[in-house]
C-alpha positions as CSV (number, residue, x, y, z in Angstrom):
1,X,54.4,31.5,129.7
2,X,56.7,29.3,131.3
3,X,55.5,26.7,133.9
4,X,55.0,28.4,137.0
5,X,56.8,24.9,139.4
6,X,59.9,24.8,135.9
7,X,60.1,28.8,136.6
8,X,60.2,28.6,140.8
9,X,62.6,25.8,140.7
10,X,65.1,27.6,138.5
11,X,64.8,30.5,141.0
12,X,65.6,28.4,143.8
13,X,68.7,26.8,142.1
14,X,70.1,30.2,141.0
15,X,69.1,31.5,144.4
16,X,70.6,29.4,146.5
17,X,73.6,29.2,144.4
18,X,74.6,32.5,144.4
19,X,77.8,32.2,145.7
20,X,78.9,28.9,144.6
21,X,78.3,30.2,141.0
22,X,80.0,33.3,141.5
23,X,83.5,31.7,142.9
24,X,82.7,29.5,139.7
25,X,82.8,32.5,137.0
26,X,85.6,34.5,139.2
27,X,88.0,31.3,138.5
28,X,86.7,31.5,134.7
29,X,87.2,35.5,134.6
30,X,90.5,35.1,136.4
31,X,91.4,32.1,133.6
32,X,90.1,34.9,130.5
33,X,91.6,37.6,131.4
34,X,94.8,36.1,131.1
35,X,94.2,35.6,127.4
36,X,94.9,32.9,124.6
37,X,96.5,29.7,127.0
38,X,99.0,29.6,124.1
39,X,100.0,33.0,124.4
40,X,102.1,32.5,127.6
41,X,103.6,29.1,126.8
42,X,107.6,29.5,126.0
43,X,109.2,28.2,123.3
44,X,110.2,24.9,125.2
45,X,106.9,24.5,126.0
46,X,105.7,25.0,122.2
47,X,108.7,22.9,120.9
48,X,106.9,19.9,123.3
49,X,103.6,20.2,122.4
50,X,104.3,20.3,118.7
51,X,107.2,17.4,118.1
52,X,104.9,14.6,118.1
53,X,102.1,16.2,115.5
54,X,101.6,16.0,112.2
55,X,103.8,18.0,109.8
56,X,100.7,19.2,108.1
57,X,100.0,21.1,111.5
58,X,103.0,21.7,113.4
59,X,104.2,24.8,111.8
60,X,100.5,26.1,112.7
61,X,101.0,24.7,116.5
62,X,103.7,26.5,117.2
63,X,103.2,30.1,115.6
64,X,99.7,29.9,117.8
65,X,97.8,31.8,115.2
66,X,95.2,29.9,114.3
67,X,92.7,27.8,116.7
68,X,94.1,24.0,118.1
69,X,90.9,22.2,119.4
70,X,91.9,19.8,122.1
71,X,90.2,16.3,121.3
72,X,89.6,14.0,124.6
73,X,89.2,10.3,123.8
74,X,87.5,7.5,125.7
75,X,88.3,5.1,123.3
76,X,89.1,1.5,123.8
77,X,88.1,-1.5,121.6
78,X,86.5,-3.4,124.5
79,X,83.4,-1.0,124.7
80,X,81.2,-1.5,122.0
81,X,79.5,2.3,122.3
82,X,83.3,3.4,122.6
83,X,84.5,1.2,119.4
84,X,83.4,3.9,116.9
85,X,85.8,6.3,118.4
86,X,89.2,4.6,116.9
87,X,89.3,6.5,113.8
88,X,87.8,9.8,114.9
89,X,90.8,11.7,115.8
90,X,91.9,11.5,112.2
91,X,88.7,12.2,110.8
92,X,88.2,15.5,113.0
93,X,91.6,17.0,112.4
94,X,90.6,16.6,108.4
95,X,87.7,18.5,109.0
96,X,89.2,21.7,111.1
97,X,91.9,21.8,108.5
98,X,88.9,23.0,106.1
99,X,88.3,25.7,108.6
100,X,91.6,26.5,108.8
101,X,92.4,24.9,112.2
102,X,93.9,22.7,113.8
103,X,93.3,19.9,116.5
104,X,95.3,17.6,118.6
105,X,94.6,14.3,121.0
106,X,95.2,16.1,124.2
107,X,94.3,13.0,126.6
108,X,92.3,9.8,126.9
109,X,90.0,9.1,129.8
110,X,89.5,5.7,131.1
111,X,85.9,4.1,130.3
112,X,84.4,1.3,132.5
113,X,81.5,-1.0,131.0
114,X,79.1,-1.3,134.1
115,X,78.1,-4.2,132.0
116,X,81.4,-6.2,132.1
117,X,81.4,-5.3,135.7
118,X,78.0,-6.1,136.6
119,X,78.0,-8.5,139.9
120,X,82.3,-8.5,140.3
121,X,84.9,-6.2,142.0
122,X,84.8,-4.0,139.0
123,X,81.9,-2.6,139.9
124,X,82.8,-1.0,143.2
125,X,85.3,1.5,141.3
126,X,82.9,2.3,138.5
127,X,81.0,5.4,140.1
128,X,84.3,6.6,141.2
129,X,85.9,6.2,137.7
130,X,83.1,9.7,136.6
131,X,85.4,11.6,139.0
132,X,88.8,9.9,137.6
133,X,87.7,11.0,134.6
134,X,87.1,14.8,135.4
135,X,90.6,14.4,136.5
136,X,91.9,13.2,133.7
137,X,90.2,16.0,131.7
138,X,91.6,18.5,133.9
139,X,95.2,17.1,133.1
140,X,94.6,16.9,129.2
141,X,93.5,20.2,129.0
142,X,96.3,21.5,131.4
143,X,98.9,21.7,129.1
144,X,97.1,25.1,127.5
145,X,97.5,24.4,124.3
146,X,93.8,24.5,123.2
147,X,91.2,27.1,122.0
148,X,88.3,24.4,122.4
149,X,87.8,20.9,123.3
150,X,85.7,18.2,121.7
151,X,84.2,15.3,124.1
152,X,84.3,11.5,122.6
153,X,82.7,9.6,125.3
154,X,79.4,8.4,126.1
155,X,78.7,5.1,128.3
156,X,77.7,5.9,132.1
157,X,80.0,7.5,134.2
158,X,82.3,8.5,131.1
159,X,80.0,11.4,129.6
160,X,79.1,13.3,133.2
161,X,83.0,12.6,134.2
162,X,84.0,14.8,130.3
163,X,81.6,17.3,131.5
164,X,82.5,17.8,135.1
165,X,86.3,17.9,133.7
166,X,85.2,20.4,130.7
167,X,83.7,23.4,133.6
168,X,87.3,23.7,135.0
169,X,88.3,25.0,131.3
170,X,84.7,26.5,131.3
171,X,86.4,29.4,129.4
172,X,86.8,27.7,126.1
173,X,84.1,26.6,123.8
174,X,83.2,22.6,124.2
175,X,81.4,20.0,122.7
176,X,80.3,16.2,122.6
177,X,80.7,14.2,119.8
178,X,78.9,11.0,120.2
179,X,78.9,7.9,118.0
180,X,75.3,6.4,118.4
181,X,73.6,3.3,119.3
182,X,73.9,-0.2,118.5
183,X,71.1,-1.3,115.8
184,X,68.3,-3.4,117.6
185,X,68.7,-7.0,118.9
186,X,66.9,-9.5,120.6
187,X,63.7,-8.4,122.2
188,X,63.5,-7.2,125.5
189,X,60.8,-9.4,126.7
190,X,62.6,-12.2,125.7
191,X,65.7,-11.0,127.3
192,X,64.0,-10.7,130.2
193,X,62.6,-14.2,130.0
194,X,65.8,-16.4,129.8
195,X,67.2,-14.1,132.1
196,X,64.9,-15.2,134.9
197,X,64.7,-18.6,133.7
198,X,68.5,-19.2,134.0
199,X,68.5,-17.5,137.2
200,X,65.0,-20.2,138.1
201,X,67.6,-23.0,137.0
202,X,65.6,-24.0,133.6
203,X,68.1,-22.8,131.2
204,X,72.2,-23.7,131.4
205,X,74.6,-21.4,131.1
206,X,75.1,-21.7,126.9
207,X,71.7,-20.7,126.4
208,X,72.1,-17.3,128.9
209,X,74.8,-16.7,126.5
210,X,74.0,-17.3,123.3
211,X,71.2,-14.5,124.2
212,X,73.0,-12.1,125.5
213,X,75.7,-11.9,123.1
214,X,72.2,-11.5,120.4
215,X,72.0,-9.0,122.5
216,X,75.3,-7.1,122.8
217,X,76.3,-7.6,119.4
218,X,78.0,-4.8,117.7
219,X,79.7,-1.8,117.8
220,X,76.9,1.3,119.8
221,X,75.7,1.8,122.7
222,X,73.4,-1.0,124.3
223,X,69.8,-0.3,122.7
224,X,67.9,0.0,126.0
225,X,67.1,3.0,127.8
226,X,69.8,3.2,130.4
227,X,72.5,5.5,131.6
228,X,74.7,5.7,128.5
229,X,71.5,6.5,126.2
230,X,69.9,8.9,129.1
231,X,73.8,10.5,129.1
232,X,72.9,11.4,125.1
233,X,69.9,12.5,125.7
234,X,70.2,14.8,129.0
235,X,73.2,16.4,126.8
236,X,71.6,17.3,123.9
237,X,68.8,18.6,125.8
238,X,71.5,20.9,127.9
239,X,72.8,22.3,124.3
240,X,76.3,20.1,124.2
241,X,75.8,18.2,121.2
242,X,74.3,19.3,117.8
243,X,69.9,18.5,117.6
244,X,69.1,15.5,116.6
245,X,72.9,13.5,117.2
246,X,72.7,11.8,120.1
247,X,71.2,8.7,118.3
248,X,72.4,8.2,114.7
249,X,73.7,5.2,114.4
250,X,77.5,4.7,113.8
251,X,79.4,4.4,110.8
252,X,76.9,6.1,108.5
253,X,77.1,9.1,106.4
254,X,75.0,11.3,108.6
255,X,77.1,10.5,111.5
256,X,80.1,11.3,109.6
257,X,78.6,14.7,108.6
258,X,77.8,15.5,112.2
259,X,80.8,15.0,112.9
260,X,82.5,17.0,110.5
261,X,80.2,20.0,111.6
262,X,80.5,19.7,115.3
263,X,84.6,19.8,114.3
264,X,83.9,22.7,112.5
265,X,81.6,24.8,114.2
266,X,83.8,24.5,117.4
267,X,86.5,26.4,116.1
268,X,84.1,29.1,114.9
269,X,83.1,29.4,118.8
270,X,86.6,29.9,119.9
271,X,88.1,33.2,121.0
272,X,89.3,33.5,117.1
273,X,86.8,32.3,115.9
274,X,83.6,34.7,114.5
275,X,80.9,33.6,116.9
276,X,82.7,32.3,120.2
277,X,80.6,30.5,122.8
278,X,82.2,29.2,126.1
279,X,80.9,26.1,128.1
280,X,80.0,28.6,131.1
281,X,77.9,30.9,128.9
282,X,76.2,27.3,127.6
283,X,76.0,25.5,131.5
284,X,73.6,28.0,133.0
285,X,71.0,27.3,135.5
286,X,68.2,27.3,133.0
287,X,70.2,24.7,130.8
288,X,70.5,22.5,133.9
289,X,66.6,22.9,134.4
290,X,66.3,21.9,130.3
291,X,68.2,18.8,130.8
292,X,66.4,17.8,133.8
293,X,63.1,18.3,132.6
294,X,64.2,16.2,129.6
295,X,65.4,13.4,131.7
296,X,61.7,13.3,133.9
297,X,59.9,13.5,130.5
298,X,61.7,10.2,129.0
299,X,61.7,8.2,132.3
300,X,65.6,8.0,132.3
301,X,68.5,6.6,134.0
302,X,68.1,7.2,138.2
303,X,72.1,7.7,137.6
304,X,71.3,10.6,136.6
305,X,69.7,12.3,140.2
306,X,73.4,11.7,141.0
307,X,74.8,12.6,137.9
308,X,73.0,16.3,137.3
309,X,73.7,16.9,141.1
310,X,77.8,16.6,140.2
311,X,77.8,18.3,137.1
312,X,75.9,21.4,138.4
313,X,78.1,21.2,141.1
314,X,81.5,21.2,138.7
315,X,79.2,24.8,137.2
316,X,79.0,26.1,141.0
317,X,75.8,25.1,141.4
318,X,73.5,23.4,144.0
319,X,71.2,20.8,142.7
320,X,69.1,19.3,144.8
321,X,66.5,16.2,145.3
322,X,63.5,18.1,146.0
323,X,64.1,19.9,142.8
324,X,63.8,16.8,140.8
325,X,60.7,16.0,143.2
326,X,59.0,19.4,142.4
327,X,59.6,19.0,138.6
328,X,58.5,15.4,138.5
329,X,55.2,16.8,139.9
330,X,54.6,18.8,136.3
331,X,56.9,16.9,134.3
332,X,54.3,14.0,132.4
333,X,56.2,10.9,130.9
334,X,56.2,11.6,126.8
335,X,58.6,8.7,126.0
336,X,57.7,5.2,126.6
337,X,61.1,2.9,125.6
338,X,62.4,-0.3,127.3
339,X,62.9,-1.0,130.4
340,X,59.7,1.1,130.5
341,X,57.9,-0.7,127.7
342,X,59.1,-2.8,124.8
343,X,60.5,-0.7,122.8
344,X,64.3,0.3,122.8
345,X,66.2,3.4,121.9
346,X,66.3,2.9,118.2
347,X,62.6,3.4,117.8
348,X,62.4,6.8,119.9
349,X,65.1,8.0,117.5
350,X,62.8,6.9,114.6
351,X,59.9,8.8,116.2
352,X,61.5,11.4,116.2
353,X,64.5,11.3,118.9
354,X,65.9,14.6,121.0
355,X,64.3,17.0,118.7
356,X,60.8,16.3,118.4
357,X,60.9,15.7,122.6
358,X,61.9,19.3,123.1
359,X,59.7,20.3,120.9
360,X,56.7,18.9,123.3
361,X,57.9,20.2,126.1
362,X,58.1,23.5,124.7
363,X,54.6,23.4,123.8
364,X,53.8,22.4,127.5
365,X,55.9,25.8,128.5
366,X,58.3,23.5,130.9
367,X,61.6,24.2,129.0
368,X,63.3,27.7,129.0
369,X,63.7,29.0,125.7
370,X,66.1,31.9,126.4
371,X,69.5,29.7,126.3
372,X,72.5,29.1,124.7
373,X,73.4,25.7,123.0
374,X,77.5,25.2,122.2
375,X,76.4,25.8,118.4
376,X,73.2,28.3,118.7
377,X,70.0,28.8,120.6
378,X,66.8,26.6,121.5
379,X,65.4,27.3,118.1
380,X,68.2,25.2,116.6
381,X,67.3,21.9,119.3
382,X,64.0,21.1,117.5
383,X,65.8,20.6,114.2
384,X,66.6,17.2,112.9
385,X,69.6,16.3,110.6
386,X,69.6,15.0,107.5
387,X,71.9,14.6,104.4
388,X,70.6,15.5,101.6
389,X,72.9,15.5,98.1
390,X,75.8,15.1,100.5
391,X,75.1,17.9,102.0
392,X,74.2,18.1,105.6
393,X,71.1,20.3,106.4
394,X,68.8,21.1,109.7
395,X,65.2,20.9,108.9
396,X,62.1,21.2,111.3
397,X,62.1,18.1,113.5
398,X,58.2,17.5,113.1
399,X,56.2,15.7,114.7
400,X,56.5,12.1,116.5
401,X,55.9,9.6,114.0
402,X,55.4,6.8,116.3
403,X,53.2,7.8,119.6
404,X,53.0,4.7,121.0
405,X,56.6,5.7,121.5
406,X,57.0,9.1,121.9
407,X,54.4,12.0,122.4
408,X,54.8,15.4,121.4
409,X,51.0,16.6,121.0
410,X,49.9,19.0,123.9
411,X,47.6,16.6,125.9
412,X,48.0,13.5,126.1
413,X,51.2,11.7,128.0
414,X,51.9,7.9,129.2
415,X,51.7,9.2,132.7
416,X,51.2,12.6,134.1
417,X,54.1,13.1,136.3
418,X,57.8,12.5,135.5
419,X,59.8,8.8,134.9
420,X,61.7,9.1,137.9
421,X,60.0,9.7,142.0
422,X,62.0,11.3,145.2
423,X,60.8,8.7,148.0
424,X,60.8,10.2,151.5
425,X,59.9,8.3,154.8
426,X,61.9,7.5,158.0
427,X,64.4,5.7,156.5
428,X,65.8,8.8,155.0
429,X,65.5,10.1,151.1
430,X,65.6,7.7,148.1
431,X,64.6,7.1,144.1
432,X,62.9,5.1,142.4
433,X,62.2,5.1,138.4
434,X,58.6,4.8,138.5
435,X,57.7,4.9,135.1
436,X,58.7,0.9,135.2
437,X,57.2,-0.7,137.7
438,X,53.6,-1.2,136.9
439,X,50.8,0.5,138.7
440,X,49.8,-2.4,140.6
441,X,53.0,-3.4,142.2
442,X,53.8,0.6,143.4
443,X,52.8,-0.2,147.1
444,X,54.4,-3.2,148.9
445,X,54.0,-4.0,152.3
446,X,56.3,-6.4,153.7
447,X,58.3,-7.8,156.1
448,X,61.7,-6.7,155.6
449,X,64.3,-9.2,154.5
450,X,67.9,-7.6,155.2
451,X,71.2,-8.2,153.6
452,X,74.6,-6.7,154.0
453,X,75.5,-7.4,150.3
454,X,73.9,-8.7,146.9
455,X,75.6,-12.1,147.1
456,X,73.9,-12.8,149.9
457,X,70.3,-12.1,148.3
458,X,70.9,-14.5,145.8
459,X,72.3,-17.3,148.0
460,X,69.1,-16.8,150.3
461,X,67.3,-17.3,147.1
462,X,68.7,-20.0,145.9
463,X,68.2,-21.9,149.1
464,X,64.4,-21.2,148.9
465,X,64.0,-18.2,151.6
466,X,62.5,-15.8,149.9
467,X,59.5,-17.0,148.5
468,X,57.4,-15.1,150.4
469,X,56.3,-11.3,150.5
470,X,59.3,-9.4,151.0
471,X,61.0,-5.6,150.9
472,X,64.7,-6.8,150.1
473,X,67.1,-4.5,152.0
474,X,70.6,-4.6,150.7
475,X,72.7,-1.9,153.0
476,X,76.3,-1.2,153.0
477,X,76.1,-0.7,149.1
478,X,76.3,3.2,149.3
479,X,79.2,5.1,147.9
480,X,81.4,5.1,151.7
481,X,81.2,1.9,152.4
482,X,81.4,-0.3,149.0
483,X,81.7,2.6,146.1
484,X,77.8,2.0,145.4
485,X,77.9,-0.8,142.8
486,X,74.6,-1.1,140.9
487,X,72.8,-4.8,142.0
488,X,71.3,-5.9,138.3
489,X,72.0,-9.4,139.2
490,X,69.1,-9.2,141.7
491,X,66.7,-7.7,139.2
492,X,66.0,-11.8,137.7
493,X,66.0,-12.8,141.3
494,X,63.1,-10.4,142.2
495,X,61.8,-10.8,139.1
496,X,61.1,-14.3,139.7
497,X,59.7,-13.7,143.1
498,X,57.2,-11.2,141.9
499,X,56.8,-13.8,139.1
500,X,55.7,-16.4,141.4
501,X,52.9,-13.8,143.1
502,X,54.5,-12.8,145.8
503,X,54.9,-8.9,147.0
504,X,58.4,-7.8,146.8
505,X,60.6,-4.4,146.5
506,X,64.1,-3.6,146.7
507,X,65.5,-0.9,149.8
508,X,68.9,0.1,149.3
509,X,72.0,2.7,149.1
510,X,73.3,1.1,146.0
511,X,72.3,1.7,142.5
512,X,70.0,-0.2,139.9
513,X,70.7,2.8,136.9
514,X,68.9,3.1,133.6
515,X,67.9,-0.6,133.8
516,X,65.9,-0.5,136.2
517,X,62.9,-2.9,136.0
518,X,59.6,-3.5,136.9
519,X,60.7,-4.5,140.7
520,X,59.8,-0.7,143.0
521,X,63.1,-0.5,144.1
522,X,64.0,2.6,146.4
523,X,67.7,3.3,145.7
524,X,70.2,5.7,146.6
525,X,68.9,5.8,150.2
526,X,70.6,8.8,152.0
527,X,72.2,8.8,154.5
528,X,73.8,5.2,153.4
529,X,74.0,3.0,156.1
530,X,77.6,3.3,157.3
531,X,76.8,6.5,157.6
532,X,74.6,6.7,160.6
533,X,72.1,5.8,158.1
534,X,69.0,4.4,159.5
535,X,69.0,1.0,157.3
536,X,71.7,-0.1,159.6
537,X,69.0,-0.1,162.6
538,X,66.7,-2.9,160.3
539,X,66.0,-6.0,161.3
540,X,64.5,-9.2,159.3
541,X,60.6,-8.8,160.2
542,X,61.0,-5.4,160.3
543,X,57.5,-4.2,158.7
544,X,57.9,-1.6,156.1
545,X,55.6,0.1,153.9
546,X,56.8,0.6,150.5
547,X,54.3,3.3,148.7
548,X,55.7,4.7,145.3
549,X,52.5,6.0,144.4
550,X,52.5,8.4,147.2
551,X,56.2,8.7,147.3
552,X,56.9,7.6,150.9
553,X,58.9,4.2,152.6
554,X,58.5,3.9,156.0
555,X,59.5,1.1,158.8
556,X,56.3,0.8,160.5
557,X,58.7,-0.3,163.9
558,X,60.0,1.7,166.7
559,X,63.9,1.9,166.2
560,X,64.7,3.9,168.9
561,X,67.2,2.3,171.4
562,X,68.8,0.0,168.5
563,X,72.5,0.3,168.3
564,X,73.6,-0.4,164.3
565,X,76.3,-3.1,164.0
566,X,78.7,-1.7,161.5
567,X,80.8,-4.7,159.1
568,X,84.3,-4.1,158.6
569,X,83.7,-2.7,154.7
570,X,86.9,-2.1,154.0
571,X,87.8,-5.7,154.4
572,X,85.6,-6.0,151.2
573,X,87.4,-3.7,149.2
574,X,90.9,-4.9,149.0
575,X,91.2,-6.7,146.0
576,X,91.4,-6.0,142.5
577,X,92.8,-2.3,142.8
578,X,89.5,-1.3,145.2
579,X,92.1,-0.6,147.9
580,X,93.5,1.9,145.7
581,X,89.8,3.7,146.1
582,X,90.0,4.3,149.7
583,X,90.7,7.7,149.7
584,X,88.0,8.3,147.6
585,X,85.2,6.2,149.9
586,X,86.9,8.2,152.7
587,X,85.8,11.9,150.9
588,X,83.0,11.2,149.0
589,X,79.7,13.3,149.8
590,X,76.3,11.8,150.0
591,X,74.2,10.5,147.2
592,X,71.7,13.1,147.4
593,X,74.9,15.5,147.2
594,X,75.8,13.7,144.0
595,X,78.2,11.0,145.7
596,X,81.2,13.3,144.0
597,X,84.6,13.4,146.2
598,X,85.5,16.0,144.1
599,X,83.8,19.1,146.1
């Protein structure tokens, strides 16, 4: 009964990836076949990775007999969703000890806050940092000392990085353990509101800061719907995380009980353990499609048409745009949480979070069914946690309790196709999140206005030349030439604008992520402009047609005979450890290709 576009699209992908896949689960079979890691490790070796551990557990490290479950950390204390994670190293290794395990920090991952970076150098590293962090897994896990792996990360390059890290040890049984969201702060709308006043000149700086740190204001993720909440989300969907955990809160008892299972249960799924599970048996093709699916139904991060593309990649898979295009065609919008609408991302989890979304889509036959998840089967994803006489149990999920935030009936939807668009015209490919821009500001056409970096968007604003019907083009922000930094400070700017009555959109190869707002903005445009792209060929008065509704941005000129003036972008990107990054602007692959340089 499964959707007949969901059930053609997954026989594209495993069609086209035959061989990818295949040199993807020789490597695995090659790794398996040569048995328990721990097994071919000399004494040396052992005597290494056991003087620095606990007395309690280095006896059991060195005899290899029972399982040691590597823990990777992307703790720091800067990062409010990455606070929690300080004392959960101690509190895991407690709980495999019940099991009769063992478990060991093999590595730390760096973790970027797009958020401190928004608008400064920062930013021009961040998308590179997801493939870092693979990296970084890879050399945790290298040392071979582990039977499983457990995954503490979750802000927006962090949690896809873990992942793409994870399939190189695809062999061993992994899982996330997130540590939830913030608990709700200022409104959105209001927000929103100083936000474009301060960047109108009405409000001083004290006041823009007094709100956002309302805003930002304790240990969680961010409580809008952006890449880091998406990241929870598309995971749990895929089977990585126990139902129901990607958005209790931290530092309660239900979080700590997760916890303790997830610890638990992973050690079960290892070769010794009763019921063992590897990440390649979980990370199939039709687990991909789940995740995906899940991510058009709650109009999430447009991060993640990059993000899915690299981690099916790190599976040996081929992911492509038209794929999200053909889904979002079926796939209606069920969730309807900020920047969408008002509400943020505790509310969907009090409607009924992960669970009770599956569930729907299940009902609308658009999920497959027949899959793995790292601790059971689909069944198990519409359950919901609870503790009940300190005991932790998984009960039927239900149905939404809130459907002004989140549907799960069979009919009705907040629109019929999927949160995120695939725009294509002569400009090349781009996205757009669609289920935030309001219906009547979908088609823009405007003279272009074109810009070889954000700062000088705002400058031009500032000076009064913009206030007129406009498509912004910001070029030169793909991954090649400037690492693809996401523009949020424009988003008050052209906020304002549109504001004021005036017809405006964003063009661009840069980002805009999970937050982006009510302004059509076509991102990601591929090829970027350095690259032959044809952005670089624009011109100010350049007509364009900006239709999301029909999916389609078009320059309404002739640009044949133009000759694109290139910048020097390199010149850009000296400072602040960017020309450290070089290497990796020099490899990286396209957006559409998941703007990895790791394959």
């Amino acid at each position: 009964m499964l959707n007949n576009v969901v059930a053609k699209v997954t026989q594209n992908l495993e069609e086209r990836s035959v061989e990818g896949r295949n040199a993807y689960l020789k490597m695995i079979s090659d790794q398996e076949k040569l048995g328990r890691a721990r097994g071919f490790l000399t004494c040396s070796n052992l005597a290494h990775a056991a003087a620095g551990t606990d007395l309690a557990d280095k006896k059991d490290v060195v005899n290899a007999q029972k399982a040691n479950i590597g823990i990777i950390s992307a703790y720091n204390d800067m990062l409010s969703a990455h606070c929690p994670y300080r004392l959960y190293p101690e509190a895991l290794k407690e709980s495999v000890r019940k099991v009769n395990a063992t478990a060991q920090v093999a590595g730390c991952v760096p973790a970027m806050c797009d958020g401190v970076t928004q608008g400064q150098p920062g930013m021009d590293m961040s998308l590179f940092s997801r493939d870092v962090i693979a990296q970084s897994v890879a050399i945790s896990l290298s040392h071979n000392c582990f039977d499983g792996a457990l995954l503490l990360g979750i802000c927006d390059k962090v949690a896809p990085g873990l992942v793409m890290g994870a399939a190189a040890f695809g062999h061993l049984p992994v899982a996330f353990v997130p540590a939830g969201p913030m608990g709700t702060g200022i409104s959105n709308d209001k927000k929103t509101e100083i936000r474009q006043k301060y960047a109108a000149g009405e409000l001083d700086k004290s006041a823009l800061q007094e709100m956002e740190c309302c805003s930002y204001h304790s240990q969680g993720t961010c409580t809008f719907y952006g890449t880091a909440n998406t990241n929870q989300l598309v995971f749990e969907a895929m089977g990585l995380m126990l139902p129901g955990s990607a958005f209790i809160p931290p530092n309660t008892q239900l979080r700590a009980a997760l916890n303790d299972y997830i610890a638990q249960a992973i050690v079960d799924k290892t070769v010794v353990g009763a019921h063992p599970m590897p990440l390649y048996k979980v990370v199939t093709a039709k687990n991909i499609i789940n995740s995906l699916v899940a991510l058009l139904a709650s109009g999430g991060s447009t991060n993640h048409t990059l993000h899915l593309v690299a981690v099916a990649k790190a599976f040996g898979y081929t992911l492509t745009w038209q794929d999200i295009s053909d889904l979002s065609d079926v796939v209606p919008l069920l969730v309807n949480v900020y920047p969408n609408a008002k509400a943020d991302i505790n509310a969907l989890q009090q409607a009924g979070g992960v669970p009770v979304l599956m569930k729907a889509l299940s009902r609308r036959h658009l999920v497959h069914e027949d899959v793995n998840t790292v601790v059971a089967d689909f069944a198990s994803q519409l359950t919901t946690p609870i503790v009940e006489d300190g005991v932790l149990k998984f009960v039927d999920c239900g149905e939404t309790k809130d459907d002004k935030v989140l549907i799960s009936d069979e009919t009705n939807a907040f629109q019929q196709s999927g949160g995120l668009k695939v725009l294509n015209g002569n400009l090349g490919r781009s996205v757009i999140k669609i289920s935030a821009v309001a219906p009547e500001h979908r088609h823009v056409k405007a003279p272009a206005a074109v810009f070889n970096d954000q700062y000088e968007v705002k400058k031009a604003y500032e000076e009064g030349k913009l206030n007129h019907d406009a498509v912004i083009v910001v070029r030169y922000a793909g991954p090649a030439a400037s690492g693809m930094p996401e523009l949020h400070m424009l988003m008050p700017v052209l906020g304002n604008l549109q504001k004021a009555g005036y017809k405006v959109a964003l063009l661009t190869d840069g980002r805009l992520s999970g937050a982006s707002g009510k302004i059509p903005s076509a991102l990601h445009v591929s090829p970027e402009a350095l690259r032959d792209g044809k952005l670089a060929l624009l011109r100010d008065g350049d007509m364009i047609d900006f239709d999301a509704e029909n999916g389609t941005v078009n320059c309404l000129e002739d640009l044949s005979g133009r000759v694109p003036e290139h910048p020097n972008t390199e010149a850009n990107e000296q400072t602040f450890g960017r020309y450290l990054f070089k290497v990796c602007r020099d490899k990286v692959g396209s957006a559409e290709e998941g703007a990895t340089f790791l394959f």
